[in-house]
ZADREN-75829 format. One record per residue (C-alpha): residue number from 1; z, y, x. Coordinates in Angstrom, 1 decimal. Layout:
N
+-----+--------+--------+--------+
! num !      Z !      Y !      X !
+-----+--------+--------+--------+
! NUM !      Z !      Y !      X !
...
+-----+--------+--------+--------+
This chain:
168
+-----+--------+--------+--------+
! num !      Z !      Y !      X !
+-----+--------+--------+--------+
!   1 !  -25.2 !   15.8 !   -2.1 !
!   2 !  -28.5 !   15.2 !   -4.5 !
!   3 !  -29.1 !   11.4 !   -4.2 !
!   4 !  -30.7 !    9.0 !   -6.2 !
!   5 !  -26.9 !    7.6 !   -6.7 !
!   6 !  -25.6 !   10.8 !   -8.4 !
!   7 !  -28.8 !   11.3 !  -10.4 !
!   8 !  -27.6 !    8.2 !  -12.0 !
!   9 !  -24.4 !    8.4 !  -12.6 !
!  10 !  -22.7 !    8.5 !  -16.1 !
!  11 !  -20.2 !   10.5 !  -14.6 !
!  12 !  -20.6 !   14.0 !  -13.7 !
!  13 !  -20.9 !   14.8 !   -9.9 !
!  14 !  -18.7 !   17.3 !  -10.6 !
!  15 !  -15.8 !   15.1 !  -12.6 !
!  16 !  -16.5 !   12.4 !   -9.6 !
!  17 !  -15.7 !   15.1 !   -6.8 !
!  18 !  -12.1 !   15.8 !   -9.0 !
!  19 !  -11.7 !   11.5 !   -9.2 !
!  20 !  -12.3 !   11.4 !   -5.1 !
!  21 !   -9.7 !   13.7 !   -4.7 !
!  22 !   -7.4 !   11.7 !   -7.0 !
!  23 !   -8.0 !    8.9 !   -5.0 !
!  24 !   -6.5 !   10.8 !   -2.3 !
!  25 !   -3.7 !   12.1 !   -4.2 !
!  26 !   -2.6 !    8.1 !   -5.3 !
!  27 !   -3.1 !    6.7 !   -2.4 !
!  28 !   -1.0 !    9.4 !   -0.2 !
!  29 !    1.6 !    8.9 !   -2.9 !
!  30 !    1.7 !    5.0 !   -2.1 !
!  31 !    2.3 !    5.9 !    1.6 !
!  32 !    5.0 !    8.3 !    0.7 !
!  33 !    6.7 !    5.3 !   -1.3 !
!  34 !    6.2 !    3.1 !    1.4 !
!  35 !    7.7 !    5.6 !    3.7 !
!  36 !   11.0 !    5.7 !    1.1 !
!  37 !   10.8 !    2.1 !    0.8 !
!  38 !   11.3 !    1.6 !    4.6 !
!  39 !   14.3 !    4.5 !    4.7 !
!  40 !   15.8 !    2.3 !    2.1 !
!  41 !   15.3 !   -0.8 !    3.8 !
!  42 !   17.3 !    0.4 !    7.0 !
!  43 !   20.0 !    1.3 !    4.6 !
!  44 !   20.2 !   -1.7 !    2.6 !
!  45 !   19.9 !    0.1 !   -0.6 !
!  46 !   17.9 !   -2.8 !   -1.6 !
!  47 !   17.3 !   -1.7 !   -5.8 !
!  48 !   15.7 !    1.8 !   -4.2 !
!  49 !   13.8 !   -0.2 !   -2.1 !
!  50 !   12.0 !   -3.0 !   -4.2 !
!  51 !   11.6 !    0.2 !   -6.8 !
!  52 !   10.1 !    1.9 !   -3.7 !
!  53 !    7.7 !   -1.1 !   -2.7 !
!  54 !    6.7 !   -1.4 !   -6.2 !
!  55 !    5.7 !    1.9 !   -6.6 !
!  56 !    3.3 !    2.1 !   -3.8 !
!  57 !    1.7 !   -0.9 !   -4.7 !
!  58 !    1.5 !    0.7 !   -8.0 !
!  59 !   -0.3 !    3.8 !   -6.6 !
!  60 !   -3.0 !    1.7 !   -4.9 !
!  61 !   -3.7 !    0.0 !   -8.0 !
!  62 !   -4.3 !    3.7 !   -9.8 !
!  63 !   -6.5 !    4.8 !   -6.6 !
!  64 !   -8.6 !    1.4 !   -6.7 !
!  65 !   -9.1 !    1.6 !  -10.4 !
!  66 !  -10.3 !    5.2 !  -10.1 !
!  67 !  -12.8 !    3.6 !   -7.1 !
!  68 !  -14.3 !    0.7 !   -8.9 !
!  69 !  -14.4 !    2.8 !  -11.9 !
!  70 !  -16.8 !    5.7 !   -9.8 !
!  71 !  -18.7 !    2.9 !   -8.2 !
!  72 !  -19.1 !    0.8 !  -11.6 !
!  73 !  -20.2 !    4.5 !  -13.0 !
!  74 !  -23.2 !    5.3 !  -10.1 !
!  75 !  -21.1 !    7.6 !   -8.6 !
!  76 !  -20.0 !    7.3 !   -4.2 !
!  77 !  -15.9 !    6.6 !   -4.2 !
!  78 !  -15.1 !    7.8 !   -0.8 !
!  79 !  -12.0 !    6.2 !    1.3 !
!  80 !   -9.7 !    8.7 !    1.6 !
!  81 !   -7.5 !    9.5 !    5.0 !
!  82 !   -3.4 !    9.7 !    3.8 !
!  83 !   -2.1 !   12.1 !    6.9 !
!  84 !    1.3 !   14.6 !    6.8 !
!  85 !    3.2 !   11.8 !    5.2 !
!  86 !    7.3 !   12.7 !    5.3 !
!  87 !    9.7 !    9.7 !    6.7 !
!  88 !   12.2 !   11.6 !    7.1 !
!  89 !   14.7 !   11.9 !    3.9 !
!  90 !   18.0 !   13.5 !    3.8 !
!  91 !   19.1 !   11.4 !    0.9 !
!  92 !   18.2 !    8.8 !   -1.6 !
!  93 !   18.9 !   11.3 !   -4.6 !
!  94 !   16.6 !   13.5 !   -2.7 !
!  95 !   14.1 !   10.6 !   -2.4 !
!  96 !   14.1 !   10.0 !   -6.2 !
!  97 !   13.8 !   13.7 !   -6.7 !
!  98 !   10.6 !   13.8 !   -4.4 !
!  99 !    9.5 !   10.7 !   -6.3 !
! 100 !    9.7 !   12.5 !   -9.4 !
! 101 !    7.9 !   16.0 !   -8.3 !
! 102 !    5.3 !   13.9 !   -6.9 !
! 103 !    4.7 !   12.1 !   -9.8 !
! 104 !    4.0 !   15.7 !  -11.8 !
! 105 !    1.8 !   16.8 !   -9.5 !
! 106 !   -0.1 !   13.5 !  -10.2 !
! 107 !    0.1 !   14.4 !  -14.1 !
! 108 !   -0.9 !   17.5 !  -13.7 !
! 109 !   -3.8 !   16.7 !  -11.6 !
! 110 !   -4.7 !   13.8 !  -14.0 !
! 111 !   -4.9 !   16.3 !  -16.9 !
! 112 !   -7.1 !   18.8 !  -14.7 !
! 113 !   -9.6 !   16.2 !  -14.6 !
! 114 !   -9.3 !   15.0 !  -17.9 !
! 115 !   -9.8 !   18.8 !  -19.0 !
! 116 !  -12.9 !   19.2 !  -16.6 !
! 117 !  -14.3 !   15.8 !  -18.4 !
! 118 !  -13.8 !   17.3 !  -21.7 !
! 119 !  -15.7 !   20.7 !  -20.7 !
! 120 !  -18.8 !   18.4 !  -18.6 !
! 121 !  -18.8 !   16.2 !  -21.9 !
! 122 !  -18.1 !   13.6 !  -19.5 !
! 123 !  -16.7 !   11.4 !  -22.6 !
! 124 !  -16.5 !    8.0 !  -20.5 !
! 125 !  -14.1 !    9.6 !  -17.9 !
! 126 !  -12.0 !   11.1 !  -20.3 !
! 127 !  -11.6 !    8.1 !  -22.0 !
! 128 !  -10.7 !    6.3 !  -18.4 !
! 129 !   -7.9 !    9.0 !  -18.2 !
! 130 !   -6.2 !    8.2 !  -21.3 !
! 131 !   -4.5 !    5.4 !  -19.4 !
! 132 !   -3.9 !    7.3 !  -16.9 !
! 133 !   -2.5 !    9.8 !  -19.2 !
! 134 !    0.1 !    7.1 !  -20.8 !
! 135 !    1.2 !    5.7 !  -17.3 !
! 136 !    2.2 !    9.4 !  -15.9 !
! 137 !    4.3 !   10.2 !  -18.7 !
! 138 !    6.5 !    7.0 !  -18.3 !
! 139 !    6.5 !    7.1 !  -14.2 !
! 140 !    8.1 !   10.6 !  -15.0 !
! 141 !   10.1 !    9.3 !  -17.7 !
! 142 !   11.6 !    6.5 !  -15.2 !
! 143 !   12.4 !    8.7 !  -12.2 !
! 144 !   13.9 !   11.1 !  -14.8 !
! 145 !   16.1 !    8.4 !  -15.5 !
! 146 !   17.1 !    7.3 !  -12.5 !
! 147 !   18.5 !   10.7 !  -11.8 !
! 148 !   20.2 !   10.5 !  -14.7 !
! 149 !   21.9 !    7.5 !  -12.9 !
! 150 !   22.7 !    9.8 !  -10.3 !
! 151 !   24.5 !   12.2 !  -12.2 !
! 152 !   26.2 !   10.2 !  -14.3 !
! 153 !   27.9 !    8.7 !  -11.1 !
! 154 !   28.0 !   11.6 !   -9.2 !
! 155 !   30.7 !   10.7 !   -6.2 !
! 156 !   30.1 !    7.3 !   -6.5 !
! 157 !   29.5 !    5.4 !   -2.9 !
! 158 !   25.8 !    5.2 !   -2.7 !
! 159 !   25.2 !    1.8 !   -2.2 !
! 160 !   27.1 !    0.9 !   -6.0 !
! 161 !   24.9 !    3.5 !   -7.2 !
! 162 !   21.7 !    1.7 !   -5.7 !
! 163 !   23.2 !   -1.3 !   -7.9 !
! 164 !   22.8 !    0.4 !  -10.9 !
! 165 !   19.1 !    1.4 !  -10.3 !
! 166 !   16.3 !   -0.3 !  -11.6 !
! 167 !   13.5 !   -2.4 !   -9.5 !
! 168 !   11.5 !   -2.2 !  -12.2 !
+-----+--------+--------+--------+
């Protein structure tokens, strides 16, 4: 696409193309924690599910940051589609432990971007990412914690361990 928008832009067309898709990426992982969120909820592990909650309103805020930001930059944010989201979990250890591979595939895609920035010269975006950058590192830090929880009580009833989770 060659329009007058992208001619624009102080992003590059190329950087914004890697940002659409990392709109897609946050906003499937808010789906996915609204999916564990509801599993929790018809347990009545109700620490895993206000973390749960919380976390996918947290991913929509990182997609619609990345928006406005393209938009406020002349580039076209595009509205993803979230499909192929799991809601079906075998357990809430296994939830946490999804939570946190998820969350380094975010990372990782984060720093893709804010590697393909640095080689465009694209400075404004890779200054955008450096939040980005700090937030990743302590959404893994916190799940990595949690499952530290986990093993710590290890044959502990699961609902006493939901009590000693974070919401936060």
């Amino acid at each position: 696409m060659n329009t007058a928008i992208r001619k624009q832009m102080t992003i590059s067309p190329v950087i914004m193309d890697l940002l659409n898709n990392q709109i897609a990426m946050e906003m499937k992982a808010s789906a996915s924690y609204l999916a564990m969120a509801s599993w929790c909820d018809q347990r009545e592990l109700l620490n895993s599910k206000a973390q749960f909650y919380k976390q996918a309103e947290e991913e929509r805020e990182h997609a619609m940051k990345i928006f406005t930001f393209i938009n406020d930059n002349g580039g076209g944010a595009i509205s993803p589609s979230v499909e192929n989201v799991n809601n079906d979990f075998e357990s809430l250890r296994g939830l946490y432990e999804t939570s946190l591979d998820q969350e380094i595939a975010v990372t990782e895609s984060i720093f893709n971007i804010f590697k393909s920035a640095r080689k465009e010269s694209d400075f404004t975006t890779e200054i955008f990412l450096q939040w980005f950058i700090e937030e990743q590192s302590e959404e893994e830090d916190k799940f990595r914690s949690i499952l530290d929880v986990f093993d710590l009580m290890e044959g502990m009833p699961l609902k006493m361990i939901d009590e000693r989770l974070p919401t936060e």
